[in-house]
MARSE-975040 format. One record per residue: residue in one letter; y, x, z of N, C-alpha, C in turn. Coordinates in steps of 0.1 Angstrom, whole numbers, plus 2048, in hexadecimal, padded with zeros to 3 digits. Each point is the difference from the previous one (the first is absolute). Example, Ala and Ser with C-alpha at 12.3 -4.5 7.8 and 13.67 -1.06 7.14 Angstrom:
REM residues 2
A7C788484E80C7F780080C809800
S80B7FC7F980B80980080B7F8808
This chain:
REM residues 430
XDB7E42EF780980C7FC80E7FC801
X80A80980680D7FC7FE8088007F1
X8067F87FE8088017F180D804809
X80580E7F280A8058048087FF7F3
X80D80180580A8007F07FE80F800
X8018077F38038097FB80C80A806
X80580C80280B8038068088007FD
X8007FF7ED80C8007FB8057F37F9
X7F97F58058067F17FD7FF7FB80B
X7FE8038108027F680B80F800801
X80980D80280E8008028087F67F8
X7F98047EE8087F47FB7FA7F07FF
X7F97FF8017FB7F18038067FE80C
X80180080780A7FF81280C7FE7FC
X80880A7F98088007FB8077F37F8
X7F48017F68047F17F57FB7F5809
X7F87FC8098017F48088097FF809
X80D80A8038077FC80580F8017FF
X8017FF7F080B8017F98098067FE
X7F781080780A80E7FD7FB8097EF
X7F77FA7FE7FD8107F48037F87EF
X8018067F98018007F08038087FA
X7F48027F680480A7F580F8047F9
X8038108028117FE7FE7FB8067F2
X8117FD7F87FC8027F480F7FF7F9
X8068057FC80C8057FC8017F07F8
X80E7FA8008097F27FB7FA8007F5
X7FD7F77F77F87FD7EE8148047FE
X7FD8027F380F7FD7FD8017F77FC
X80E7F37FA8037F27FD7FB8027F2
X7F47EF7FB8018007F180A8067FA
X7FF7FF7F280B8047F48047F2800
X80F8047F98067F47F97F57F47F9
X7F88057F77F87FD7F87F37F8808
X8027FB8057F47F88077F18037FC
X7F98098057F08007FE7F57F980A
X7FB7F47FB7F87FB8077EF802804
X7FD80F7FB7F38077FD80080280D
X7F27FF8047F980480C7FA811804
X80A8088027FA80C7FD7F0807808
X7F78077F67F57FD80380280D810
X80580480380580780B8057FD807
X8047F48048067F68067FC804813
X80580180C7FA8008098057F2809
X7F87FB8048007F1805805801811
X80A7F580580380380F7F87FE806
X7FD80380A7F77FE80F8087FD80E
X7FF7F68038047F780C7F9807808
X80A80980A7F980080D8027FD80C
X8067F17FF7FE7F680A7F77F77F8
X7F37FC7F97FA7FB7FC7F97FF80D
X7F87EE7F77F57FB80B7F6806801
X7FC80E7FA7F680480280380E80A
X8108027FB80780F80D7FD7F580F
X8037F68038057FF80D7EF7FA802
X7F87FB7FB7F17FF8027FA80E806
X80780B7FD7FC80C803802809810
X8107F980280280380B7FC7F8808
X7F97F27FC7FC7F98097ED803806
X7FB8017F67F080B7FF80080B80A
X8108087FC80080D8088017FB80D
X8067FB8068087F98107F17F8807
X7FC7FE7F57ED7F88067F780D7FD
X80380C7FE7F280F7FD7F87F77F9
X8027F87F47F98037F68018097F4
X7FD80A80480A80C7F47F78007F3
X7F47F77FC7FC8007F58077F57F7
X8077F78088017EE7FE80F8077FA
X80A80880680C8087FF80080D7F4
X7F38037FF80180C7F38017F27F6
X7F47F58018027FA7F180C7FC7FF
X8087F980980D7FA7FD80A80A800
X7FB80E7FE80A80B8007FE8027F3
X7F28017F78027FF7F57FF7F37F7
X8037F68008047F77FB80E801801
X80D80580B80B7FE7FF80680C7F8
X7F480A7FC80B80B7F98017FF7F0
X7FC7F17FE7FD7FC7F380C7F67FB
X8067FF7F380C7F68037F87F57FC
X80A7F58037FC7F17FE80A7F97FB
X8007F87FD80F7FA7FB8037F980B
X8107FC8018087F58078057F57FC
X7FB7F88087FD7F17F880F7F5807
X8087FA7F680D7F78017FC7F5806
X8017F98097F97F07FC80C7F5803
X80C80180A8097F8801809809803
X80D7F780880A8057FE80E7F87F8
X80B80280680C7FC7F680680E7F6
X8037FC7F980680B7F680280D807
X8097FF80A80880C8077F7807806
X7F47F88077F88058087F680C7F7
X7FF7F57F77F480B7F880480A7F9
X80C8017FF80780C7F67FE80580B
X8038018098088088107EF80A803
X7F57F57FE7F38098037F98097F1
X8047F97F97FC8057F280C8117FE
X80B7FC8078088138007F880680A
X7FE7FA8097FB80980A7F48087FC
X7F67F87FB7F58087F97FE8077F3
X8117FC7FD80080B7F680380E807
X80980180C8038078027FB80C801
X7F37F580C7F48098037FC80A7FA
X7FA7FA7F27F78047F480C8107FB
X80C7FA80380C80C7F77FA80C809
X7FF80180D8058078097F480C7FE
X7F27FB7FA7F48017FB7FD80C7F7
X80B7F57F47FF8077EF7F37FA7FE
X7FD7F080A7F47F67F88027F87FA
X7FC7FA7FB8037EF7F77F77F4806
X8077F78077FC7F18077F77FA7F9
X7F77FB7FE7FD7F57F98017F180D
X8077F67F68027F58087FC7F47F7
X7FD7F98067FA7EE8028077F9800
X8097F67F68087F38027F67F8802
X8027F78097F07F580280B7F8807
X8077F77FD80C7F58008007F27F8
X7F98007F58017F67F77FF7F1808
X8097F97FC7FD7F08057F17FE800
X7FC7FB8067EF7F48037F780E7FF
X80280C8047FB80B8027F27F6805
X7F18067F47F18008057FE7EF801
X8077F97F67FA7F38018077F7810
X8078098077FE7FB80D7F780380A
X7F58097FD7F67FF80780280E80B
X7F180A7FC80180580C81080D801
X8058017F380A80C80380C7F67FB
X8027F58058097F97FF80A804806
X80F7FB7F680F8078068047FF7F0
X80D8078048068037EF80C7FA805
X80D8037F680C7FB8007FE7EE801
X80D7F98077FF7F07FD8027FC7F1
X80580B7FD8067F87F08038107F7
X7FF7F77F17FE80B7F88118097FE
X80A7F880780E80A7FE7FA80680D
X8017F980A80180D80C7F380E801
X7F47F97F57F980F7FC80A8087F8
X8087FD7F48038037F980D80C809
X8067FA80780C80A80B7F5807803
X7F98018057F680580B7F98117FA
X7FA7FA7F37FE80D7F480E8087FD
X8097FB7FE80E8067FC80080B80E
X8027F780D80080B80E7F68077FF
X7F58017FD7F38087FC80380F7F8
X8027F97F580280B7F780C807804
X80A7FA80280C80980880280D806
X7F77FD80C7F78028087F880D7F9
X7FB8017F77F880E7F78098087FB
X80F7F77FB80980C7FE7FB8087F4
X80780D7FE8008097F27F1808807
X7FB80180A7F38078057F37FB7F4
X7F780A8067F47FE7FB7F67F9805
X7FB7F27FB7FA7F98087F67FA7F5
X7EF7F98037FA7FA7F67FF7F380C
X7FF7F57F67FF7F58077FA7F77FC
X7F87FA8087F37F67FA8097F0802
X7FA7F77F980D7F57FD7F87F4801
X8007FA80D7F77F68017F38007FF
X7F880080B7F38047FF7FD7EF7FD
X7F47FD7F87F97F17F980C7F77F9
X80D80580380C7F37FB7F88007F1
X7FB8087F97FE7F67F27F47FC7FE
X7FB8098047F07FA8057FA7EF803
X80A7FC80A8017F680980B7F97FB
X8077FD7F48087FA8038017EF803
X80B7FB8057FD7F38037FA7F97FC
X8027FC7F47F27FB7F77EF802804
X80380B8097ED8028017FF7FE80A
X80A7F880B7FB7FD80E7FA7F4802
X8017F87F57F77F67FF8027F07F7
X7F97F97FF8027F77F480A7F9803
X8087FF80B8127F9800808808805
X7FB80C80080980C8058118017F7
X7FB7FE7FA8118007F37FE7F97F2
X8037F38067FF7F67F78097FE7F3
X80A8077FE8098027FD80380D7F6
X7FA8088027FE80C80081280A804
X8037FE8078117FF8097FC80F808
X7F67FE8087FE80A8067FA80D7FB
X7FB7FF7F77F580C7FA80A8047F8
X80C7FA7F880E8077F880980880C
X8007FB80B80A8088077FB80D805
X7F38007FF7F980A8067FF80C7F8
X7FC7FB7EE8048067F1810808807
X80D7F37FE80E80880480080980B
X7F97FF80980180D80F7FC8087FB
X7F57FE7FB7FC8117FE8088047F8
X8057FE7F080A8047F980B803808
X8067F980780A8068067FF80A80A
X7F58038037FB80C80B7FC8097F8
X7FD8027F67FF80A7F980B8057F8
X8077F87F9810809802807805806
X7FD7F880E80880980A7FC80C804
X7F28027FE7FB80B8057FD8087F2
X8018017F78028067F880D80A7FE
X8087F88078108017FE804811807
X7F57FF80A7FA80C80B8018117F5
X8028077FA7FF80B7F87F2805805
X7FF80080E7F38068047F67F8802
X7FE7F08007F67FA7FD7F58017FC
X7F38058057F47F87F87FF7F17FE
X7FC7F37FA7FE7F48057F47FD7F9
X7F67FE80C7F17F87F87FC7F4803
X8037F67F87FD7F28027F27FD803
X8027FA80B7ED7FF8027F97F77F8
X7F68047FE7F37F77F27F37FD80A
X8007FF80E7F67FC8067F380A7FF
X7F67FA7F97F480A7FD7F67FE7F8
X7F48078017F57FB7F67F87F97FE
X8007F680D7FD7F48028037F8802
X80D7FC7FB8097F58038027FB7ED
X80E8087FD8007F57F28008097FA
X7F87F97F27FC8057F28098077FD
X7FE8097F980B80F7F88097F57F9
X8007F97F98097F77F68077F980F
X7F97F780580B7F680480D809808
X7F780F80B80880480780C80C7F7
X7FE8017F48088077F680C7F77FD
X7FE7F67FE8097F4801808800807
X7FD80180C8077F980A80680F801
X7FF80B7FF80680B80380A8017F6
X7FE7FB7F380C8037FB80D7F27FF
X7FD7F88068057F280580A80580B
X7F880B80680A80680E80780B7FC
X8038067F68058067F97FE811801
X7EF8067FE7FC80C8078008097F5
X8057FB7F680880A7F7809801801
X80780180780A8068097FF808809
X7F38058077FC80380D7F78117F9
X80080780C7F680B7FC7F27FB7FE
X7FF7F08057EC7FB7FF7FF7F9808
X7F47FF8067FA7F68077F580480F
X7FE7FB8097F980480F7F57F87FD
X7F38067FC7F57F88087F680280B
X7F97FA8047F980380C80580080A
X80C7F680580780380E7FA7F8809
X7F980480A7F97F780A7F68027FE
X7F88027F67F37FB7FE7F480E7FD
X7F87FE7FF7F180D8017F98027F4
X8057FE7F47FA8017F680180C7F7
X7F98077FD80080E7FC8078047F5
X80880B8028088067F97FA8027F4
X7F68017FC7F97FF7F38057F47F6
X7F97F28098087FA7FE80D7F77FC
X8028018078128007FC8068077F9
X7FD80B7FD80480E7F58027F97F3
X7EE7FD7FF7FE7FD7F58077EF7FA
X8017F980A8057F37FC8108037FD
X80980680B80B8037FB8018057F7
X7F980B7F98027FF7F27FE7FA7F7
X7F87F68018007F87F68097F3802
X8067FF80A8117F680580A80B7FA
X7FB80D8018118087F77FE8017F1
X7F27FE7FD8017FF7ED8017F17FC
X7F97F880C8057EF7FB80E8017FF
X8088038078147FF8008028087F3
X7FA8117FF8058007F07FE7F77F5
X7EE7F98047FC7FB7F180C7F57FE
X8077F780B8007F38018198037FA
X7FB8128018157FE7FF8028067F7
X7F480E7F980580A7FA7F78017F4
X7F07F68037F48047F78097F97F3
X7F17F77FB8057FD7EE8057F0803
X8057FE7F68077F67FF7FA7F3808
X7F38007F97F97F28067FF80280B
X80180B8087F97FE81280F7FF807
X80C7FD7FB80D8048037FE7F0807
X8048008128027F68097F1800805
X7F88037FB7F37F98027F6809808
X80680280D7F980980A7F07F3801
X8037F88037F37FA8017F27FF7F8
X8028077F67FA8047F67F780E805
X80280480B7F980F8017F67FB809
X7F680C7FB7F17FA808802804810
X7F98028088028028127F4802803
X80080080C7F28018087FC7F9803
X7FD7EE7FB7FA7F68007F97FE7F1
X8078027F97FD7FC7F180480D7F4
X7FB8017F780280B7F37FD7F87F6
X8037F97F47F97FD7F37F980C7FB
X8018078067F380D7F77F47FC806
X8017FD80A7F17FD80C7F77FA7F7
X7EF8018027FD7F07FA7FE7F9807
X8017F37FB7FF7F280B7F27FC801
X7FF80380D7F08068088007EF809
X8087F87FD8027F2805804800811
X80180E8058027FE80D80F803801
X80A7FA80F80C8028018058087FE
X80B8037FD80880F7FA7FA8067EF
X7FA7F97FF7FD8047F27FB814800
X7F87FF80A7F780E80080A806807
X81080080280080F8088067F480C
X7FA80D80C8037F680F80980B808
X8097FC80380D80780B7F5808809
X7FA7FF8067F780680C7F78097FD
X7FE8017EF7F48077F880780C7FB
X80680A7FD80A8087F87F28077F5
X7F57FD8007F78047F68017FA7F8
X8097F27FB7FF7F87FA8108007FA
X8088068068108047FA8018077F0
X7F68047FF8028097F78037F77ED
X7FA7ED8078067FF7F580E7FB7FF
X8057FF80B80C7FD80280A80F7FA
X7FC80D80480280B7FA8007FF7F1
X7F57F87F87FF8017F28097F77F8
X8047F780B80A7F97F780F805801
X80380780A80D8047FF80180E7F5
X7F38077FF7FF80B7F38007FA7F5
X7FF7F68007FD7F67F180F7FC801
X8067FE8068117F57FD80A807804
X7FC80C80A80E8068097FF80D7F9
X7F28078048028137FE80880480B
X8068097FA80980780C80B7FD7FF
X8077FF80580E7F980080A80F7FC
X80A8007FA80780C80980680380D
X7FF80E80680080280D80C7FD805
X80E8037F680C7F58078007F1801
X7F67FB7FC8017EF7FD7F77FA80B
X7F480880A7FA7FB8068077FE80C
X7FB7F68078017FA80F7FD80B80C
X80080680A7FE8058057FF7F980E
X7F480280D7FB7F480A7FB81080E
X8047F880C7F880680A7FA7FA806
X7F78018057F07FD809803800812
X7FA7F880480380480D7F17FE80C
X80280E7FF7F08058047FB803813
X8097F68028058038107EF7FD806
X7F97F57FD7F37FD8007F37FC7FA
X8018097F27F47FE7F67FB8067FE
X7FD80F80E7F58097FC7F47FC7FD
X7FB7F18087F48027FD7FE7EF7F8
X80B7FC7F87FD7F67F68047F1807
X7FB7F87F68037F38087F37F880B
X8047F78097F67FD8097FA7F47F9
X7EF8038017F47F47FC7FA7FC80D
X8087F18067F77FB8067EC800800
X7FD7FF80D7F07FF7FD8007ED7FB
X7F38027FA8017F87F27F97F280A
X8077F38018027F780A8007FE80B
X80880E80580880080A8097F5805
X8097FA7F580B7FA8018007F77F3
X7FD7F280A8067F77F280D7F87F9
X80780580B8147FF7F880180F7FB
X80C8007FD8088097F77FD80C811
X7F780C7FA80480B80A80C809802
X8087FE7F480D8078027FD80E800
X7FC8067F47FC80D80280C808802
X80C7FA7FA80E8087FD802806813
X7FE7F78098047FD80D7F7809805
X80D80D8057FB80780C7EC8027FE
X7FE8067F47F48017F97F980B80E
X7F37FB8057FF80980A7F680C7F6
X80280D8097F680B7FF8058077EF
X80F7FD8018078067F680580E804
X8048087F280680E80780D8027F3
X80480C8048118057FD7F78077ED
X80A7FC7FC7FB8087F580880E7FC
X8068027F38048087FE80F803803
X80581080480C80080980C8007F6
X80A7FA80280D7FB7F980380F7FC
X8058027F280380A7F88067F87F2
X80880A7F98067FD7F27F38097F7
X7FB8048057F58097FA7F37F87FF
X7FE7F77F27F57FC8027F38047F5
X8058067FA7FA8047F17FC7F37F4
X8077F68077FC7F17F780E8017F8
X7FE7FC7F18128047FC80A7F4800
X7F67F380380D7F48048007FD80C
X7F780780A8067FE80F808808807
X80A7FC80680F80A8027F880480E
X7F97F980A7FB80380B7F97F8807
X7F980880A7F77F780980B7FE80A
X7FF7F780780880080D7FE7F5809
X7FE80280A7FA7F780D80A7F8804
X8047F77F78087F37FE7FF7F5810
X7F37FF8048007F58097FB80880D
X80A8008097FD80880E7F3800802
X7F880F8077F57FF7FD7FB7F8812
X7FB7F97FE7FD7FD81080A7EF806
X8098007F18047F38047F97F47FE
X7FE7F58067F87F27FC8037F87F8
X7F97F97F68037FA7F58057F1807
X7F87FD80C8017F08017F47FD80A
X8027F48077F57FF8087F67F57F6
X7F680A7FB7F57F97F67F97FC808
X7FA7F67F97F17FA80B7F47FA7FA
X8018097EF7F77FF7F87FA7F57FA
X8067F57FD8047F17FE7F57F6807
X8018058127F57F680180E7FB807
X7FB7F080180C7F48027FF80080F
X80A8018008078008127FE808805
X7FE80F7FA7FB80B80880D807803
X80380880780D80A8047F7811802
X7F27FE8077FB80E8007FE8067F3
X80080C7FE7FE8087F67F28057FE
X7F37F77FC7F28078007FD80F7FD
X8048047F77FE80C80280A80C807
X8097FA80A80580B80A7FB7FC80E
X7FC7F07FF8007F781080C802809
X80E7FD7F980A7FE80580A7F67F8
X80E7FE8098077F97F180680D800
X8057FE7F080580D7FB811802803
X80280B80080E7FF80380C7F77F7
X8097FD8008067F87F380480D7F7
X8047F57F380380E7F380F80C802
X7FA80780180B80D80280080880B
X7F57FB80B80180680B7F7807802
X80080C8087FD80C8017F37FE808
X7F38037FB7F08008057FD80E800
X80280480A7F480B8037F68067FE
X7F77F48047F38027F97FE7FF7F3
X8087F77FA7FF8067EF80180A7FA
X80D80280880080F7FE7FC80C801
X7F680080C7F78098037F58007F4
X7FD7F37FA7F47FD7FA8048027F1
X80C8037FD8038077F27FF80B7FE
X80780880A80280A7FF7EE807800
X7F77FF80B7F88018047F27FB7F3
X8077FB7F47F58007F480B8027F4
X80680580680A8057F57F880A7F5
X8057FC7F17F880A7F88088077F0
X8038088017F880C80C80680280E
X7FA8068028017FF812810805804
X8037F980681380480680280D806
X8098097F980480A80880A7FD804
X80B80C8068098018028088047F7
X80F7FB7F98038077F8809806801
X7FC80F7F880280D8048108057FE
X8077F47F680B8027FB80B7FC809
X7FA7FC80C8077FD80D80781080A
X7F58097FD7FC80C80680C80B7F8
């Protein structure tokens, strides 16, 4: 049977893969004096329509695959964020106005990605980042510049605290020299972008499987995210918005317990239970002390101890965090069970994954400001090779994988394509 686009989204899909169409929409007017850094839950997000998934489209169309061209017609009418990665000062301000422009011309709001930090990823597969922590430090200043008095949310280093130098390995920062400068960049990247009137800024906290609610509470307020509208988790990765919901809240009542609770918990974010360990749990003698990251039937005593120490916080005093649901419709990937006896890198380009839920300020969660498809959908994490030694192919694609940031096709066919719920077109394009 032939797949046909629809009659009233082929024009603009054509259109948005070839970098004529966008929703018009009368200029936002300039913040107030008064700087409000709230994420309004009405918020409409930009849409790139020279995205890698617009010009994927006109390339499908030009080959008569007009089914291969409706998906990548509705995957591009969806925003995505735009992601920083180098650049000198001048440069990045110079692309950071331009996309504001875009967004003005709109009446949208950008979401954008600083991903610059020195020793960016350990070095490894998304290696890069400024040479040194002053020339990141210019680099954010041209950044933020660059956003001007506009309306923009900005995610702030995807893994930099997650990963900091300290975790790249046992002589990685002997010193501890590097893992303080990396503390000072983000502070300094977040006043600058604070400095913005129209700023969102969410410091990224990694995710729900990475570090414990205490340690990564720590390090967030070390980077100074009380200062910031919150925190980004889930960027890159497939783990369900359920998930992460639930853990970020309990990283936004760890920061109150640890700045605002009672006297004794005052500094002592490490004190809060996580999704490895609870002292309410009983000690069943197995690891994690009964609740397991991968089990969420077992969170609930991690839930009992923050009602026992935290309660509700007040609603001006809490943290507020977005999710980034670009690929966790259908959860995280479970190798078959000895399949692979190194490290399978589930994080990596996880196959037979889908698009989860579509980027909105409207989430009905009351400390998530939004979902938003933070990491291009269809871009490559890295060429994984599922930790067998000396391998370069990718077992479960039977290819090498593209390197990190570049644009896959087939991936992207294969998200969209178990996307859940299933990808439309969106209508607010129309």
């Amino acid at each position: 049977m032939a797949h046909r686009l629809p009659r009233s989204v082929f024009p603009i899909a054509v259109a948005l893969a070839l970098g004529l169409a966008a929703p018009a929409a009368a200029t936002p007017a300039p913040p107030s004096a008064a700087a409000d850094h709230t994420l309004p839950s009405d918020t409409r997000f930009y849409v790139d329509p020279g995205s890698d998934a617009a010009r994927q489209a006109v390339t499908d169309l030009k080959s008569h695959d007009v089914a291969g061209a409706a998906a990548m017609a509705k995957l591009a009418s969806w925003p995505e964020a735009t992601w920083f990665t180098d650049g000198t000062p001048s440069e990045v301000k110079s692309r950071v106005e331009k996309l504001m422009r875009d967004a003005r011309r709109t009446g949208t709001v950008p979401t954008l990605v600083a991903y610059n930090i020195p020793l960016r990823d350990c070095s490894l597969y998304s290696a890069g980042g400024a040479q040194s922590d002053a020339e990141y430090q210019a680099w954010v200043k041209g950044f933020a510049q660059g956003i001007g008095t506009g309306k923009a949310v900005v995610v702030l280093e995807p893994d930099g605290l997650a990963n900091l130098p300290s975790d790249c390995g046992p002589d990685s920062d002997p010193t501890g020299a590097l893992t303080a400068g990396r503390i000072a960049d983000l502070n300094i990247a977040i006043d600058a972008l604070e400095a913005q009137p129209g700023t969102s800024v969410y410091l990224d906290a990694g995710n729900s499987h990475w570090k414990s609610v205490g340690d990564i509470a720590q390090r967030l307020l070390q980077a100074g995210v009380t200062r910031t509208q919150g925190f980004s988790l889930n960027v890159s990765n497939n783990l369900t918005t359920e998930q992460n919901s639930r853990y970020g809240t309990w990283v936004s009542d760890c920061l109150w317990f640890a700045t605002e609770g009672p006297d004794w918990a005052r500094g002592h974010a490490d004190w809060c239970a996580g999704q490895y360990y609870s002292p309410t749990a009983p000690n069943d003698g197995q690891p994690g002390n009964a609740v397991d990251p991968d089990d969420t039937s077992t969170w609930h005593w991690t839930d009992q101890w923050f009602q026992q120490n935290v309660g509700t916080p007040p609603a001006s005093q809490r943290t507020h965090f977005v999710v980034d649901t670009s690929r966790n419709g259908r959860g995280a990937w479970t190798p078959p069970k000895d399949k692979y006896t190194g490290d399978p890198q589930v994080w990596c380009n996880a196959p037979d994954r889908g698009i989860g839920a579509r980027p909105t300020a409207r989430t009905g969660v009351p400390l998530v400001d939004a979902y938003l498809w933070i990491k291009t959908v269809g871009q490559s994490d890295g060429q994984c090779n599922r930790g067998i030694p000396g391998g370069t192919v990718d077992p479960e694609y039977g290819v090498v994988d593209p390197a990190a940031g570049e644009w896959w096709p087939d991936q992207a066919r294969s998200l969209v394509q178990n996307a859940a719920p299933a990808l439309t077109f969106n209508r607010n394009l129309l």
